[in-house]
PAFI-133490 format. One record per atom (N, C-alpha, C): residue number from 1; residue in three letters; atom name; x, y, z. Coordinates in steps of 0.02 Angstrom, whole numbers, plus 50000, padded with zeros to 5 digits. Layout:
% PAFI-133490
pos/code/site/xx/yy/zz
NUM/Ala/CA/X/Y/Z;
...
END
This chain:
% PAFI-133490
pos/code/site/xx/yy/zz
1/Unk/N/49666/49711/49881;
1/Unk/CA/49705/49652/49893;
1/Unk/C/49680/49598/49845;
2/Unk/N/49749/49562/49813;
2/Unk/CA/49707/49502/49770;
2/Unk/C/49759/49443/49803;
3/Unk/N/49734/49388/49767;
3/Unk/CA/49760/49346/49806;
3/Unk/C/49802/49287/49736;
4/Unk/N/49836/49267/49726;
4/Unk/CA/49880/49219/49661;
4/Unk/C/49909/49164/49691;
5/Unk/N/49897/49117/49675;
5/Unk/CA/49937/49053/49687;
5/Unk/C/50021/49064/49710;
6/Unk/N/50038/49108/49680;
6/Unk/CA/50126/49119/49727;
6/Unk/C/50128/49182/49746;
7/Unk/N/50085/49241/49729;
7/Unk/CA/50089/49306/49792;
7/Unk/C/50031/49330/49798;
8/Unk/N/50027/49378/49834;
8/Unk/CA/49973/49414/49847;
8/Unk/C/50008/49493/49837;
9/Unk/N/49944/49523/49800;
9/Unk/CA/49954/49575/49808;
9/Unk/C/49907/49668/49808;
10/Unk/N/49952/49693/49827;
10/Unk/CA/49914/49762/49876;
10/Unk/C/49908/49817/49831;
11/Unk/N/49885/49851/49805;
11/Unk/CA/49847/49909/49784;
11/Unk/C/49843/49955/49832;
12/Unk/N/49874/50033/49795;
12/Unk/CA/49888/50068/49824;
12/Unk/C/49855/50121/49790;
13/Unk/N/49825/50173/49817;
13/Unk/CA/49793/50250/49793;
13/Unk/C/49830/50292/49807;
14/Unk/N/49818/50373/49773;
14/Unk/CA/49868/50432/49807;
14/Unk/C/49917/50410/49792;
15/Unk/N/49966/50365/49763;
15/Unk/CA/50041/50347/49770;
15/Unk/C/50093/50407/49761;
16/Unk/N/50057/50476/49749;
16/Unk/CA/50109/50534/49742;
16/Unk/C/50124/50538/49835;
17/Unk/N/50103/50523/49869;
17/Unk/CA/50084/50532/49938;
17/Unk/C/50126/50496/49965;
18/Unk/N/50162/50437/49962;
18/Unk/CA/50210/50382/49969;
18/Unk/C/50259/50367/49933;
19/Unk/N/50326/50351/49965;
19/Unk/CA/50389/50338/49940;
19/Unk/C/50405/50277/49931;
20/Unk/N/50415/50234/49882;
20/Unk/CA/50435/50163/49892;
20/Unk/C/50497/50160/49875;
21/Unk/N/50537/50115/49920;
21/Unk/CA/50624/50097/49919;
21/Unk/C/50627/50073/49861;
22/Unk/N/50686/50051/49839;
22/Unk/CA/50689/50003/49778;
22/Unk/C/50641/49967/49716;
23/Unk/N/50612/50045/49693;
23/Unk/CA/50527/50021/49656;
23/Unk/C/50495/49983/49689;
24/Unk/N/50496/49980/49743;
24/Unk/CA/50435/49907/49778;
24/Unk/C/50376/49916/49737;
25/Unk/N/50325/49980/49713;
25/Unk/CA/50278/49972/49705;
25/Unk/C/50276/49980/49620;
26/Unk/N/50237/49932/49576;
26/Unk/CA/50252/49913/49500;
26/Unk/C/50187/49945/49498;
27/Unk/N/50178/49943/49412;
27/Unk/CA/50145/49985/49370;
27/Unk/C/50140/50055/49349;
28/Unk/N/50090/50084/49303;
28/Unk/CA/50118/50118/49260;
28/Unk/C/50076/50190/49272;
29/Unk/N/50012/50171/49298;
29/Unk/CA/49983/50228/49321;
29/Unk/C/49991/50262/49363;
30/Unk/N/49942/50327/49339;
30/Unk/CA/49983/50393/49401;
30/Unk/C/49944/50376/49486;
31/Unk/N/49890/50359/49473;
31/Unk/CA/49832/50354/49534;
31/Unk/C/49857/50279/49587;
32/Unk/N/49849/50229/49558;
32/Unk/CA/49851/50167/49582;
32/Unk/C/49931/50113/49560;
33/Unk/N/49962/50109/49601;
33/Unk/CA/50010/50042/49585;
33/Unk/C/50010/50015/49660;
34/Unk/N/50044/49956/49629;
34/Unk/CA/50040/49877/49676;
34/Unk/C/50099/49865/49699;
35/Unk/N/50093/49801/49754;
35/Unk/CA/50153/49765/49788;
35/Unk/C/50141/49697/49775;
36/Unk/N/50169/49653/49755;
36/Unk/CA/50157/49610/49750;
36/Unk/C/50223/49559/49810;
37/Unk/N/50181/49516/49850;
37/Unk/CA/50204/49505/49911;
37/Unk/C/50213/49414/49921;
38/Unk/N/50273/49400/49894;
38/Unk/CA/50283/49330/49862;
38/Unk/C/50307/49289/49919;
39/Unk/N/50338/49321/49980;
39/Unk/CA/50355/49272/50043;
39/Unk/C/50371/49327/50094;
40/Unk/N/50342/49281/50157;
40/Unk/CA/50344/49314/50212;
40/Unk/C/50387/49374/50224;
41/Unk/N/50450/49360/50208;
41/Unk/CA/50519/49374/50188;
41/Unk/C/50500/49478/50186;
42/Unk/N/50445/49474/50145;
42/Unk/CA/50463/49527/50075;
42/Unk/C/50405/49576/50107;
43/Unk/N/50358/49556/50175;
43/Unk/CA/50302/49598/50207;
43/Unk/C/50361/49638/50258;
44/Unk/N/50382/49696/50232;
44/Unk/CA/50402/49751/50288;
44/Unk/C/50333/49795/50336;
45/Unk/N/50320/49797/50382;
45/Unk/CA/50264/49799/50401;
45/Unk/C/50285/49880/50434;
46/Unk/N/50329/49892/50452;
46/Unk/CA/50345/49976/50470;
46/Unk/C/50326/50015/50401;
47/Unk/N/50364/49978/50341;
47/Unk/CA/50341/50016/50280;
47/Unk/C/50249/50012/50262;
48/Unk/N/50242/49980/50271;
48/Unk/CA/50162/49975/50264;
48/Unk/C/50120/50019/50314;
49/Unk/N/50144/49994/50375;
49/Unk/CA/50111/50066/50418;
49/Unk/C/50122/50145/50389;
50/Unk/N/50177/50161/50389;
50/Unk/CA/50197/50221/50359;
50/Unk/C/50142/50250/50296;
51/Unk/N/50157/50172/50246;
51/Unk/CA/50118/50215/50178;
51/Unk/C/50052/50212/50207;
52/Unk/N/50029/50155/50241;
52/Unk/CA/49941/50183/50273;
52/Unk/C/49917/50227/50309;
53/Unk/N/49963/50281/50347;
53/Unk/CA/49974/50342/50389;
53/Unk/C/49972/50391/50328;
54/Unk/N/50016/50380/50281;
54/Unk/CA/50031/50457/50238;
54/Unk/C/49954/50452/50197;
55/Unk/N/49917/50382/50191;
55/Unk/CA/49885/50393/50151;
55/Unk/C/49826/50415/50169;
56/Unk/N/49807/50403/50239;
56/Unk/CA/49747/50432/50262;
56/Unk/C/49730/50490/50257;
57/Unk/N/49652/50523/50252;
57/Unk/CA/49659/50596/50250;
57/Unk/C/49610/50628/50309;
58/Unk/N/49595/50670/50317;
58/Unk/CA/49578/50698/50390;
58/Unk/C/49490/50671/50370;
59/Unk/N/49472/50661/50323;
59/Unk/CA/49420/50626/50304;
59/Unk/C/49390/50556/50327;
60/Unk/N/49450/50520/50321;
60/Unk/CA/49438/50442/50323;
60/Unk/C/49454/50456/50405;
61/Unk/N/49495/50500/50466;
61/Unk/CA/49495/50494/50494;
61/Unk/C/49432/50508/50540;
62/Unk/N/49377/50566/50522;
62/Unk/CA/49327/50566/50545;
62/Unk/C/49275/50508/50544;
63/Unk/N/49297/50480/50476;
63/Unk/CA/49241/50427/50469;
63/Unk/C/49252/50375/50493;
64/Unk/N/49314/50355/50516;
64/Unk/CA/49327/50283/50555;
64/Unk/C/49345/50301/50651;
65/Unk/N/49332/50371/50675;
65/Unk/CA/49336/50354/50707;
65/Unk/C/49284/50339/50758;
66/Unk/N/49208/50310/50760;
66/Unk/CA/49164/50284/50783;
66/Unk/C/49179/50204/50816;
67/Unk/N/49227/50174/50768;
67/Unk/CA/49240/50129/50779;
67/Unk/C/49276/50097/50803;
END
């Protein structure tokens, strides 16, 4: 997450792993692209759950679940 005077925006890994609607997610690499999130408006939060579900792996789920 970074943060800019008119958006903020989200960094994504795995992106072969996730579908984004209407290019939501920019850049050029294969590993990592972004959202950049300019008004309230533009945070779909079902879509965000989703890509944070597909992106987990049975890994991160052992390791977070202590907590």
């Amino acid at each position: 997450m970074r943060f800019a005077k008119k958006h903020i925006t989200l960094g994504f890994y795995n992106i072969d792993k996730i579908k984004a609607p209407d290019n939501l997610l920019e850049g050029k690499g294969n590993t990592l692209k972004h959202i950049k999130i300019k008004r309230a408006e533009d945070i779909k939060i079902e879509m965000f759950i989703n890509w944070l579900n597909k992106l987990q792996t049975k890994e991160d789920d052992r390791k977070w679940k202590g907590i």
